[in-house]
C-alpha positions as CSV (number, residue, x, y, z in Angstrom):
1,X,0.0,0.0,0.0
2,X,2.9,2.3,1.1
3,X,4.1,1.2,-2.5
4,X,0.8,2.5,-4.4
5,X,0.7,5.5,-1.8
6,X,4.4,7.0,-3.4
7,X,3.1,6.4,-7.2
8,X,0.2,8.3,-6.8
9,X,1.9,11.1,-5.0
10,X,4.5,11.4,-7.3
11,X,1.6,11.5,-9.9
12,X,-0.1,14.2,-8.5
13,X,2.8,15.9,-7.9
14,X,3.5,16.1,-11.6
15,X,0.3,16.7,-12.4
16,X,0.0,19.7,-10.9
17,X,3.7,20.6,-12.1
18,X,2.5,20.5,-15.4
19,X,-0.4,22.7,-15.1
20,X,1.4,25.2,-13.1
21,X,4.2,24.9,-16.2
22,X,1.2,25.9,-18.6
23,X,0.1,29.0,-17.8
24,X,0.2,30.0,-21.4
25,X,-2.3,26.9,-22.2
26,X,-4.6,28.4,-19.1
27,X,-4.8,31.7,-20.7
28,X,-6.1,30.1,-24.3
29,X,-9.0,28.4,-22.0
30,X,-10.0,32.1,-20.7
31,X,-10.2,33.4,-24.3
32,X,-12.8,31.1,-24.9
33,X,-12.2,27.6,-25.8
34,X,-14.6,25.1,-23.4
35,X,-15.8,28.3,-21.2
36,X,-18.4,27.6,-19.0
37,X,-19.4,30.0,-16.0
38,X,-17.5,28.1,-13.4
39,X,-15.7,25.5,-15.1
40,X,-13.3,25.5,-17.7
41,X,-11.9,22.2,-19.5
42,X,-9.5,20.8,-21.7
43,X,-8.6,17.4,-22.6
44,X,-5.7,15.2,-23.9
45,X,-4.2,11.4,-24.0
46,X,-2.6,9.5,-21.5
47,X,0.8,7.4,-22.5
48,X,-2.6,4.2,-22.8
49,X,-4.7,6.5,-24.7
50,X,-7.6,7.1,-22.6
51,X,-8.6,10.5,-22.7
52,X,-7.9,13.2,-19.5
53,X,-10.3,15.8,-19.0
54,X,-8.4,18.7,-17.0
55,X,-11.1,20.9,-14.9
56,X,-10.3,24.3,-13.3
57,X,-13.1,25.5,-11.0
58,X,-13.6,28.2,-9.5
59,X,-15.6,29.2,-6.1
60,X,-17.6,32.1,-6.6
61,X,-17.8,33.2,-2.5
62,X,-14.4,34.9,-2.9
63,X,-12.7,36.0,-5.5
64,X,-9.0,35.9,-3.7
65,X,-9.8,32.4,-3.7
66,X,-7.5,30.7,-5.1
67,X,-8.6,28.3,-7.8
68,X,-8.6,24.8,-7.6
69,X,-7.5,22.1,-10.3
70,X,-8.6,18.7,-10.6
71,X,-6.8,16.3,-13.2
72,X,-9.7,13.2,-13.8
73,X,-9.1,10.2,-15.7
74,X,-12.7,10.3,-17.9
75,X,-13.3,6.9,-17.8
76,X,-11.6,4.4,-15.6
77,X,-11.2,6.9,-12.4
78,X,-12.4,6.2,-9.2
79,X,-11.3,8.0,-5.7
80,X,-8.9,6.3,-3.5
81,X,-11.1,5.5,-0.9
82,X,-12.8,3.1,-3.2
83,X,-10.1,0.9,-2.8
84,X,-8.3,2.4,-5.7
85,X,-10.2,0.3,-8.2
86,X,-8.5,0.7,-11.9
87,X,-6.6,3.6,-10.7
88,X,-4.0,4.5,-13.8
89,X,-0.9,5.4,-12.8
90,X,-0.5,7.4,-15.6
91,X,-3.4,9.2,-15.8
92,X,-1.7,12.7,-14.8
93,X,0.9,12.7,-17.5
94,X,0.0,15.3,-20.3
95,X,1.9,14.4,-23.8
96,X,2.1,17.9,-25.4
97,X,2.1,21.4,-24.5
98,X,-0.6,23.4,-23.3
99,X,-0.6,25.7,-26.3
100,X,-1.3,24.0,-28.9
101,X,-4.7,22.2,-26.8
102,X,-7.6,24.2,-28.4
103,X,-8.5,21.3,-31.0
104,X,-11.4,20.5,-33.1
105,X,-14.2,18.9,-30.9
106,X,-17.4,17.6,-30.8
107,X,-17.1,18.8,-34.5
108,X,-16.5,22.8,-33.6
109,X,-14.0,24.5,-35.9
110,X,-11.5,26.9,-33.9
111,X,-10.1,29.9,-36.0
112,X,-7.3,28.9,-37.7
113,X,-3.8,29.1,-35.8
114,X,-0.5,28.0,-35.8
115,X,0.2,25.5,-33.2
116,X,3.5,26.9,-31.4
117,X,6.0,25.2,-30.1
118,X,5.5,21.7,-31.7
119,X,6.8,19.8,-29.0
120,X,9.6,16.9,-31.1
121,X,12.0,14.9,-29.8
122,X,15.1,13.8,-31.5
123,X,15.0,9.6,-31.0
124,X,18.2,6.9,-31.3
125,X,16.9,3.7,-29.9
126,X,19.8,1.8,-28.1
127,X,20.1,-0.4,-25.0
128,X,21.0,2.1,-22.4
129,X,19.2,5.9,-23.3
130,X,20.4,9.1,-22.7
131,X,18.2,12.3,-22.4
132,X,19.3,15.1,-24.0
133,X,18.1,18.9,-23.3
134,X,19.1,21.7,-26.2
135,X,18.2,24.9,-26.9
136,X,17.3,24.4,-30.4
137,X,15.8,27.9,-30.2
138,X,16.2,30.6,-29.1
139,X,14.2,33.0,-26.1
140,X,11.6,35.1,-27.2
141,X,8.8,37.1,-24.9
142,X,5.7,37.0,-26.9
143,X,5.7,33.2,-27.8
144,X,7.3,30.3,-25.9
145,X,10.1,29.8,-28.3
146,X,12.0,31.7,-30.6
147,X,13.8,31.2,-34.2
148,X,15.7,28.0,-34.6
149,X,19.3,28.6,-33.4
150,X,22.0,27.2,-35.5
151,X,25.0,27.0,-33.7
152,X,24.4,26.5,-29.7
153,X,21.2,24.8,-30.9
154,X,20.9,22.4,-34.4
155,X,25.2,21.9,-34.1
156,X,24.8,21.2,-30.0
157,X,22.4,18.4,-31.1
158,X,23.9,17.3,-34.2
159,X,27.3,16.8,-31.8
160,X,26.1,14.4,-29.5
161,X,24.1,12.7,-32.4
162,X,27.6,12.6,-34.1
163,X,29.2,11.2,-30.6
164,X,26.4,8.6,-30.2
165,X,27.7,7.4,-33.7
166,X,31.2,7.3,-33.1
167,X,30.6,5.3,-29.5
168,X,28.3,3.1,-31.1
169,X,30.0,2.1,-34.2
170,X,33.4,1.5,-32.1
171,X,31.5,-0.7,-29.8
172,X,33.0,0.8,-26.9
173,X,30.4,-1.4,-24.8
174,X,30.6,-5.0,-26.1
175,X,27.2,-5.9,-27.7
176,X,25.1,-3.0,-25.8
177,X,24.7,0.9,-27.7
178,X,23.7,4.0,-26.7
179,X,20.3,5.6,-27.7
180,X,19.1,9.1,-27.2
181,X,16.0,10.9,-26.2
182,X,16.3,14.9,-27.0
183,X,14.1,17.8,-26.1
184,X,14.0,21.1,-27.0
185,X,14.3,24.0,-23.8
186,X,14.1,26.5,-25.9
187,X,16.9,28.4,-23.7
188,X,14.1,29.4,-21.1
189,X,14.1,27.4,-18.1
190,X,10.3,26.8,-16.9
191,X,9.9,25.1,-20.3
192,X,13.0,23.4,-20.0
193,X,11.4,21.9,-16.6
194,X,8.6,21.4,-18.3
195,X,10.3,19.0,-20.9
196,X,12.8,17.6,-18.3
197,X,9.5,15.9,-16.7
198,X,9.8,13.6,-19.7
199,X,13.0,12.0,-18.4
200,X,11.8,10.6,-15.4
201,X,8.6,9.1,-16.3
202,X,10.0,6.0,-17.6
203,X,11.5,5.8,-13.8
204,X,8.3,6.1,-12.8
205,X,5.9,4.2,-14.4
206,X,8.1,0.7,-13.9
207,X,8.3,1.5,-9.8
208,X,5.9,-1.7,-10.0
209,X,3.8,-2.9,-13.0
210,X,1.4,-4.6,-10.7
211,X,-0.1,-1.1,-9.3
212,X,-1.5,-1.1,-13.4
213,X,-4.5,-2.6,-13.0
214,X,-5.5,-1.4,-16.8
215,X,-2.6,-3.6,-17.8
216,X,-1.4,-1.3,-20.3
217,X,2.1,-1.2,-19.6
218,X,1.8,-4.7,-21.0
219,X,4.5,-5.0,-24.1
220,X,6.2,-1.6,-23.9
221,X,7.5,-1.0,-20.8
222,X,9.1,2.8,-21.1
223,X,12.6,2.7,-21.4
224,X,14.3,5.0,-18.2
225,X,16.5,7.4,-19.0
226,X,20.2,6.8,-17.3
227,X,21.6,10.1,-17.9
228,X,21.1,13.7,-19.3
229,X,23.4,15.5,-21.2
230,X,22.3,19.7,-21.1
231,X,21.0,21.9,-20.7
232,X,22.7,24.9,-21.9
233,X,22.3,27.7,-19.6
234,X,22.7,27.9,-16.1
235,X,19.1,28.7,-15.1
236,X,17.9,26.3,-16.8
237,X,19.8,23.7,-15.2
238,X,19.7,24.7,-11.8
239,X,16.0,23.7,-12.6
240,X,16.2,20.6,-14.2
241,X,19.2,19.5,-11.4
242,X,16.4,19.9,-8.6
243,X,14.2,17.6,-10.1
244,X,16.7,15.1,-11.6
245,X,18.3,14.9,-8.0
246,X,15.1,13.7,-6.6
247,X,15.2,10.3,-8.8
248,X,18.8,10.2,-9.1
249,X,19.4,10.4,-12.5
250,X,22.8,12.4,-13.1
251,X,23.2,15.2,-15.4
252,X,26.0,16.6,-17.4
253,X,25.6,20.1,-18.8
254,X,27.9,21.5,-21.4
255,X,27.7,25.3,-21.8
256,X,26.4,26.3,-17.4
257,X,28.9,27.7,-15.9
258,X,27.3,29.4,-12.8
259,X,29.4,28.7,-9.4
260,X,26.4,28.0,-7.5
261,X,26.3,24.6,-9.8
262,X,29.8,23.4,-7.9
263,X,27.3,23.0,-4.4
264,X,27.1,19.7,-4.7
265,X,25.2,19.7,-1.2
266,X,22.7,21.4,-3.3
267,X,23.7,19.7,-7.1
268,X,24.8,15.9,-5.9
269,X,23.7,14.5,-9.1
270,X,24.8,17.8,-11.5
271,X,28.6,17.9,-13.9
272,X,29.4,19.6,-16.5
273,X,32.4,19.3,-19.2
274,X,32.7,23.4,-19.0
275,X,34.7,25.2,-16.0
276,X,33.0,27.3,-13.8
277,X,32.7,31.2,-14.2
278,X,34.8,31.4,-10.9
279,X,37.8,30.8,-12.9
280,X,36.3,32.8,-15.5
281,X,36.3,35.9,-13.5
282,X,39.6,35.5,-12.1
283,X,40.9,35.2,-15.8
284,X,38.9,38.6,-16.3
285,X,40.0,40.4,-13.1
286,X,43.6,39.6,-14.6
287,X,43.0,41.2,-18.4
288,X,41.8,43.8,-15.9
289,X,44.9,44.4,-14.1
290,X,47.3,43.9,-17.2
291,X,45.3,46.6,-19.0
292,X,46.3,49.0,-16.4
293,X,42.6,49.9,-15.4
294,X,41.5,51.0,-11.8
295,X,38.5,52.4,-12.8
296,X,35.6,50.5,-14.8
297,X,31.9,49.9,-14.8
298,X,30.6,46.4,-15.2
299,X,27.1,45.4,-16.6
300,X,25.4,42.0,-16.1
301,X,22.6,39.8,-16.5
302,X,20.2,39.3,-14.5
303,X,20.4,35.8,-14.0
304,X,21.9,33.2,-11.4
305,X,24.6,33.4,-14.8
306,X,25.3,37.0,-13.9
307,X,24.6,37.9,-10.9
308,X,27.1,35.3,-9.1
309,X,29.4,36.3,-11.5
310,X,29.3,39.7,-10.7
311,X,29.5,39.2,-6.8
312,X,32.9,37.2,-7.8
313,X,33.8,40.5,-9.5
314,X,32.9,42.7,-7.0
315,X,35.1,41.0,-4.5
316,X,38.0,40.4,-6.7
317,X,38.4,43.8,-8.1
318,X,38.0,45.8,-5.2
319,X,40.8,43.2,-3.2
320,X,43.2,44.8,-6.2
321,X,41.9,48.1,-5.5
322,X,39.9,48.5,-8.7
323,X,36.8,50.9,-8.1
324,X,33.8,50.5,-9.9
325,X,32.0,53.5,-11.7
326,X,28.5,51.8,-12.5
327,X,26.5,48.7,-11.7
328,X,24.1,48.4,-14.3
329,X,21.3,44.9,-14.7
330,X,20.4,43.4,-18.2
331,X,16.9,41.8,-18.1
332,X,17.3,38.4,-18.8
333,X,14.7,38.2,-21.9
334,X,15.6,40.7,-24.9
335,X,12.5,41.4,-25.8
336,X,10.9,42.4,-22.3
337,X,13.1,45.2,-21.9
338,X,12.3,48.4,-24.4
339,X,15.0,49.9,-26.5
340,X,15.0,52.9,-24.3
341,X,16.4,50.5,-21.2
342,X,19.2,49.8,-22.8
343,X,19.8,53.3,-24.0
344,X,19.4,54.2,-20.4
345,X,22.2,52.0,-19.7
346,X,24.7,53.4,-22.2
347,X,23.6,57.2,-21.0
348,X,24.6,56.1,-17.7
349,X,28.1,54.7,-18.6
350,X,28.7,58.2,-20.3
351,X,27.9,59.6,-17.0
352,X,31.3,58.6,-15.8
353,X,33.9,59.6,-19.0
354,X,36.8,58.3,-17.0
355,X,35.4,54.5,-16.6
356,X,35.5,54.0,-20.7
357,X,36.7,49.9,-19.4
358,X,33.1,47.7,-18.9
359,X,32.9,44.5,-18.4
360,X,29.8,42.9,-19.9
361,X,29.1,39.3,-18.2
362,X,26.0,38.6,-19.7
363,X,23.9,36.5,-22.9
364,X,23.9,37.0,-26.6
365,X,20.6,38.4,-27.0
366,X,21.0,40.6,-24.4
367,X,24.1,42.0,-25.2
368,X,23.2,42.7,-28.7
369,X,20.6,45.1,-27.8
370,X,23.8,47.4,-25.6
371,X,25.5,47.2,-29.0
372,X,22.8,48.3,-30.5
373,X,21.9,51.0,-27.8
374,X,25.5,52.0,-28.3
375,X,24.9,53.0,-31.9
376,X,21.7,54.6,-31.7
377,X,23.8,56.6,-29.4
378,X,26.1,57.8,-32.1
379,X,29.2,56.9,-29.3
380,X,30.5,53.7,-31.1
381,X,34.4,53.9,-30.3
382,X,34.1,55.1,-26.8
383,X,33.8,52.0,-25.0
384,X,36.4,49.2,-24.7
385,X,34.8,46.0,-23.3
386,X,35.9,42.8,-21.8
387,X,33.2,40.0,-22.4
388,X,32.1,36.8,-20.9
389,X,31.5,33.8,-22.6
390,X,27.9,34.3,-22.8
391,X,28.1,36.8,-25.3
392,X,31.5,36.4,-27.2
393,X,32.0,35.1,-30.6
394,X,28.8,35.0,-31.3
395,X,27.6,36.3,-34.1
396,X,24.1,37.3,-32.7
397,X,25.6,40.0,-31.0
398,X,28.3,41.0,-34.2
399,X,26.5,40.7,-36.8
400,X,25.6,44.2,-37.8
401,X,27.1,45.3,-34.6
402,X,31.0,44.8,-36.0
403,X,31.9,48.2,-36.0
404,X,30.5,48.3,-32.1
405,X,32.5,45.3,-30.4
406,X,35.5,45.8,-32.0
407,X,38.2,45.7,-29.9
408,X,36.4,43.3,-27.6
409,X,38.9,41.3,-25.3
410,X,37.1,38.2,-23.8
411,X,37.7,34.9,-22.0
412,X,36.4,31.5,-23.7
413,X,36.6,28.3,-22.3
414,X,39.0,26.2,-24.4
415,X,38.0,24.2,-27.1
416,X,38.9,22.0,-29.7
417,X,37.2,21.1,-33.0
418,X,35.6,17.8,-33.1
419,X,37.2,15.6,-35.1
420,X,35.2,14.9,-38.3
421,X,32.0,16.7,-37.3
422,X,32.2,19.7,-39.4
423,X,32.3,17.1,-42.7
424,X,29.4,15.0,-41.0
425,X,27.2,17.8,-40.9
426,X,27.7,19.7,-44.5
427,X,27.1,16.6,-45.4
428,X,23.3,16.7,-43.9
429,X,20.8,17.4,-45.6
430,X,16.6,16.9,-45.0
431,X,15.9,13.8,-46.7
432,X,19.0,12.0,-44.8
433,X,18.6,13.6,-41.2
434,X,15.4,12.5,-40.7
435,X,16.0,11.8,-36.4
436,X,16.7,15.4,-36.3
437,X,12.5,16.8,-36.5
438,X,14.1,20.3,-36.1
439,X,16.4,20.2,-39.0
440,X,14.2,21.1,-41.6
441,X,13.6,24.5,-39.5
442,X,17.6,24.8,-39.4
443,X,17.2,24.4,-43.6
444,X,14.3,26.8,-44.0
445,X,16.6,29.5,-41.8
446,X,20.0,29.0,-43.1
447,X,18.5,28.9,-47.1
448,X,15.6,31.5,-46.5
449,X,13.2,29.4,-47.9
450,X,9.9,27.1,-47.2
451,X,10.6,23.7,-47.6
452,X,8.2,21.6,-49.2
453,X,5.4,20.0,-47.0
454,X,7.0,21.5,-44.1
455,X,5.4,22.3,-41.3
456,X,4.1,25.9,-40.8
457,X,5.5,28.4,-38.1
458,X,5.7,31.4,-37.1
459,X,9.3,32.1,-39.2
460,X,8.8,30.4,-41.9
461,X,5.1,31.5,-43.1
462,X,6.9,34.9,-44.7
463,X,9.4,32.7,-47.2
464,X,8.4,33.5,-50.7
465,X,10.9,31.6,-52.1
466,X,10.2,27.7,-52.1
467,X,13.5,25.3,-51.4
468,X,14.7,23.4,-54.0
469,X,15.7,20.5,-51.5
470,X,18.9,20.0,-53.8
471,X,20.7,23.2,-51.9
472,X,24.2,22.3,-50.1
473,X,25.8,23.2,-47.0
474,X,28.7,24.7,-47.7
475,X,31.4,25.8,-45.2
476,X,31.9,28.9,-46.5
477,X,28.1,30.2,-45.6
478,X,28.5,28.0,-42.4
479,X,29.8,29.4,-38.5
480,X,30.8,26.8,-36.5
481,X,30.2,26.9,-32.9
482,X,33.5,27.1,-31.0
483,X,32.8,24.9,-27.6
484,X,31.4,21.7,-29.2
485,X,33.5,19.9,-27.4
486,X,31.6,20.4,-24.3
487,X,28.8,18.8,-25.8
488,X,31.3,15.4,-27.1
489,X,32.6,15.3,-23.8
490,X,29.3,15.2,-22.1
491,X,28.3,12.6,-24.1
492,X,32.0,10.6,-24.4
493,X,31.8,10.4,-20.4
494,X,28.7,9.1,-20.0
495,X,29.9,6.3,-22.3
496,X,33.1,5.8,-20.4
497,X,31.0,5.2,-17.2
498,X,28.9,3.4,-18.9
499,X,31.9,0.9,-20.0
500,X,33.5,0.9,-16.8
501,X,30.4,-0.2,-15.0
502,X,30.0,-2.5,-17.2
503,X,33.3,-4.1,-16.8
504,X,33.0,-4.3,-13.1
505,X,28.9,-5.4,-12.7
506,X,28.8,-7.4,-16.2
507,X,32.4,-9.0,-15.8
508,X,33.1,-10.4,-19.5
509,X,29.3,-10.8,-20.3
510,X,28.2,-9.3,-24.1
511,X,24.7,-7.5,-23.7
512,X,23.4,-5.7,-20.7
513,X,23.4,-8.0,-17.3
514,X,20.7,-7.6,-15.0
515,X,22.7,-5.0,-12.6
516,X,22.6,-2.4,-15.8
517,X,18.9,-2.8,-16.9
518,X,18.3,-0.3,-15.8
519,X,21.1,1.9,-14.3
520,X,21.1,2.8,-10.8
521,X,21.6,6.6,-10.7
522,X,23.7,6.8,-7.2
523,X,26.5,4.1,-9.1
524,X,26.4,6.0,-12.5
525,X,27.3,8.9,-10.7
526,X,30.1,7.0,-9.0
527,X,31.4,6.3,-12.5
528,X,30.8,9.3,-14.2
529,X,32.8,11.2,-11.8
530,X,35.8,9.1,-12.7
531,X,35.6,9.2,-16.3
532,X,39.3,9.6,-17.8
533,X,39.4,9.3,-21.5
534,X,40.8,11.4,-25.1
535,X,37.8,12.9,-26.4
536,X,36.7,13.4,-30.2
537,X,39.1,16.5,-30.0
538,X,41.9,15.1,-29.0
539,X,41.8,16.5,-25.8
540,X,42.5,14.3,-22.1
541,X,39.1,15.2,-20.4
542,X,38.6,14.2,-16.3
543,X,36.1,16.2,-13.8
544,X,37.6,18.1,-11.0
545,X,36.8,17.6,-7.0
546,X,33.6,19.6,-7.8
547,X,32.6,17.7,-10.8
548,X,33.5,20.6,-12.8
549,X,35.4,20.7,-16.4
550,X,39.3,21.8,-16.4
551,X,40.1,25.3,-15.6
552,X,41.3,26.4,-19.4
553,X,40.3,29.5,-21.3
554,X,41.4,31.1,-24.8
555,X,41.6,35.0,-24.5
556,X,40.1,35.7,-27.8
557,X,39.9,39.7,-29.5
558,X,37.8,40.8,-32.2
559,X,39.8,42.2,-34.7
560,X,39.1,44.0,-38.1
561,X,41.2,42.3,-40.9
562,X,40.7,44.2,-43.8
563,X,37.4,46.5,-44.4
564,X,34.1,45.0,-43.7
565,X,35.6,42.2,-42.4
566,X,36.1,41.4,-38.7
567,X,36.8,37.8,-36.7
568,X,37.7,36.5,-33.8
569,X,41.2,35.7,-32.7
570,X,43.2,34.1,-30.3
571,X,45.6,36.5,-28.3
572,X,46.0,34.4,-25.2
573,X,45.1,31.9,-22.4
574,X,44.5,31.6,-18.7
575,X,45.4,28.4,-17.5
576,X,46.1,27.2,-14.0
577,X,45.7,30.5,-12.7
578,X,48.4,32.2,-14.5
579,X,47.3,34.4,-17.4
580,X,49.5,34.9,-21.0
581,X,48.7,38.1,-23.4
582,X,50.6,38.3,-27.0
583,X,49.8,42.2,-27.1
584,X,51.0,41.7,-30.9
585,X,48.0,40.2,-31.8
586,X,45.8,43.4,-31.2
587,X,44.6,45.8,-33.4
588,X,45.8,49.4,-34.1
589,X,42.7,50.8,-33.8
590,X,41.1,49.3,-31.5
591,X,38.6,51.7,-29.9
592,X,39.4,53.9,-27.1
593,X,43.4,54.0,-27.5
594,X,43.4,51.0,-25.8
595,X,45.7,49.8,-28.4
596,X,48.3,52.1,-26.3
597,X,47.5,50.9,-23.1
598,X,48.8,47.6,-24.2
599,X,51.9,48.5,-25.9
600,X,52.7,50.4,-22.7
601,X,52.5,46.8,-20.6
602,X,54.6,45.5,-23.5
């Protein structure tokens, strides 16, 4: 009983996680769809196929009542005082997002919409399964997800597709391969919670078959996920950590770099193949101090990302007696702040003419909208920035903005190429990527074009132009990410602990042995942490005490190489707490004499 108490717990619990996750699906109810006086009701399919009817009701003695919501199985459910007669243990689990609910029913057209986000998933079948949590797009404010987003987003999930085949087709686990399960966070991180609930219902619903008394677990029993490799950005996996902890299924992020991830009081089951931004600012506190400046202004997100980071700065630079002119906050989501907040942001760094150093530690999208601010301005020049990670070398933030971050000094986490990917994935094209569902968005975007049959969104319903399907990536018209490797590690380790366990619980046996269908979390973790290998890169990769990637950044600048064209370069590295400048490197006329500064140091 205890047994059948916990399951139906943990399926309320998620129940109500969900609806509380779909506040966007709530509001399409009060615009209309299934409005009653008191009641309003949508439905959907459980993983059997019975249909759910979700109620909200509301009491009409108070209106600061809050109001109540009541998740029913339509036909089989009965209250658990009854016994629990044909109580579904599944019955709370909603397959696809809220906003796309209002469907045609009981035969009543709805005004013609587009249903967005499509919630896809990127599928390998294998023995042992790996989730998989990318932003594929980006953030956006006035719909759940934004454009498709080629580099951190289709190449981020193309690389550990790539990885899977490369561990696969060396067999690195006698007789037993590697499948995938990927999800799309859309970079925001209550959507990304809301997908990561996918990843432990296959945990769930094989606690105990025998609680299913509609028997329709018989015959495909849901595969458990043993690991998860993502999600991107910081906020979004101190999220998903929380929940993953509580079934103890470890996760290994490749681009979040927040300190507050290397608790591992708080993260026990969280590692990531990227070092922590507490290295990171001590790499930029350095440029700081080898540029001479005492006097700077620092603007940063407003995020756990930033706003660690910038208590790390805080502390650092005023221990080396470096004063700070302005503390400015970038909202998180681009398009919730107005233009004129970030043109109040540049006004204010000209408030201080002396402080023409600022750090920015914050995202692309954000970023770009300073650059932006900067030349609505009319004061491009007068600024000379050092970046974070977040923001540098990417080309949402330069492109169109060149002339504005020139000059830019910033620290990136060091990175190899993968071996072989960039050839795999020219070589992509539609018709032979048919496991990635988003890939035809990536085509539409890169080509400008609508792509037969495809389905409609909200970016692709203005292409005049139809595709061809014969056009060809070519690497020319292709930017590569630059971390990738964060991504192959993530997945490489997993596969090294998944060998090592393996040798140890299997002994010689081919196949999977009992003690590895499925995985227990607490011993993959044990294993994970001790992964030792030479990635697709070439580099040695091994976590740290805190389960954190090696301490390594590039110093890169972005330099003008002839007219109208700009790119980033390598002008030094930070490693092991010890940072190296080749001042040669720089350019002449880099913004704010800074160029001077440096050969002063020289």
């Amino acid at each position: 009983m205890k047994h059948l108490m916990l399951i139906i717990n943990v399926d309320f619990i998620l129940c109500l996680m969900n609806f509380l996750l779909h506040v966007n699906g709530r509001e399409l109810l009060h615009n209309g769809y299934y409005r009653n006086r008191h009641r309003y009701q949508y439905y959907n399919l459980d993983d059997c196929g019975h249909e759910i009817k979700f109620v909200e009701k509301h009491d009409n003695k108070s209106s600061r009542n809050i109001p109540h919501y009541l998740c029913q199985n339509k036909f089989t459910f009965k209250h658990k005082r009854h016994g629990f007669q044909q109580f579904h243990k599944n019955q709370f689990f909603v397959r696809h997002s809220l906003n796309v609910i209002a469907e045609e029913r009981n035969n009543t057209k709805l005004p013609h919409v587009i249903h967005w986000p499509v919630k896809r998933e990127a599928v390998v079948e294998g023995d042992l399964i790996l989730g998989g949590l990318m932003m594929v797009h980006s953030r956006e404010d006035s719909v759940t997800c934004g454009p498709i987003m080629p580099q951190g987003g289709i190449q981020a999930l193309e690389t550990m597709l790539y990885t899977l085949d490369k561990i696969n087709m060396e067999n690195l686990i006698p007789n037993v391969t590697i499948g995938a399960h990927i999800l799309d966070d859309c970079d925001k991180d209550t959507y990304g919670l809301e997908m990561a609930v996918d990843f432990i219902k296959g945990s769930i619903s094989n606690i105990d078959e025998a609680t299913d008394y509609n028997n329709c677990s018989k015959g495909h029993k849901k595969k458990v996920i043993s690991g998860v490799v993502g999600a991107a950005s910081s906020v979004t996996s101190i999220q998903v950590a929380n929940l993953l902890r509580l079934f103890r299924i470890p996760q290994v992020s490749y681009f979040s770099t927040s300190p507050e991830l290397s608790n591992k009081q708080r993260f026990e089951y969280f590692s990531r193949t990227i070092p922590s931004d507490h290295y990171q600012v001590k790499a930029i506190v350095d440029i700081v101090r080898k540029l001479g400046w005492s006097y700077i202004s620092i603007i940063y997100e407003e995020s756990n990302y930033g706003i660690k980071a910038f208590e790390e700065l805080d502390d650092l630079l005023t221990k080396h007696g470096i004063c700070i002119a302005i503390k400015e906050k970038l909202v998180k989501d681009s398009g919730v702040a107005e233009k004129i907040a970030y043109d109040h942001i540049v006004l204010k760094l000209l408030t201080k003419p002396r402080a023409k150093g600022v750090i920015i530690f914050g995202s692309d999208q954000e970023v770009a909208e300073v650059m932006k601010a900067v030349r609505r301005q009319n004061v491009t020049g007068v600024f000379s920035w050092i970046g974070s990670d977040g923001w540098s070398a990417r080309n949402l933030v330069s492109d169109g903005n060149e002339a504005e971050v020139e000059g830019t000094l910033s620290v990136q986490p060091q990175a190899n190429t993968v071996l072989g990917f960039e050839e795999y994935f020219l070589n992509l094209t539609v018709e032979n990527n048919p496991r990635n569902p988003w890939f035809v968005e990536f085509w539409e975007d890169h080509f400008q074009c609508k792509y037969p049959n495809s389905p409609p969104t909200p970016y692709n319903k203005e292409y005049s132009k139809l595709c061809s399907t014969t056009e060809k990536l070519m690497r020319h018209t292709l930017d590569f990410e630059d971390q990738l490797q964060f991504v192959s590690d993530a997945v490489m380790a997993f596969g090294y602990a998944f060998k090592n366990m393996h040798q140890e619980l299997c002994s010689s046996n081919s196949g999977l042995c009992d003690d590895m269908n499925p995985t227990k979390g607490a011993d993959l973790l044990k294993y994970l942490r001790k992964s030792d290998f030479i990635g697709l890169s070439g580099d040695r990769f091994n976590f740290d005490v805190n389960g954190d990637g090696p301490a390594r950044y590039n110093i890169i600048h972005f330099k003008q190489m002839e007219p109208e064209k700009y790119k980033w370069i390598k002008v030094g590295e930070y490693y092991q707490g010890e940072l190296r400048l080749n001042t040669e490197e720089f350019s002449c006329d880099v913004s704010h004499d800074v160029f001077d500064t440096f050969q002063d140091l020289e």
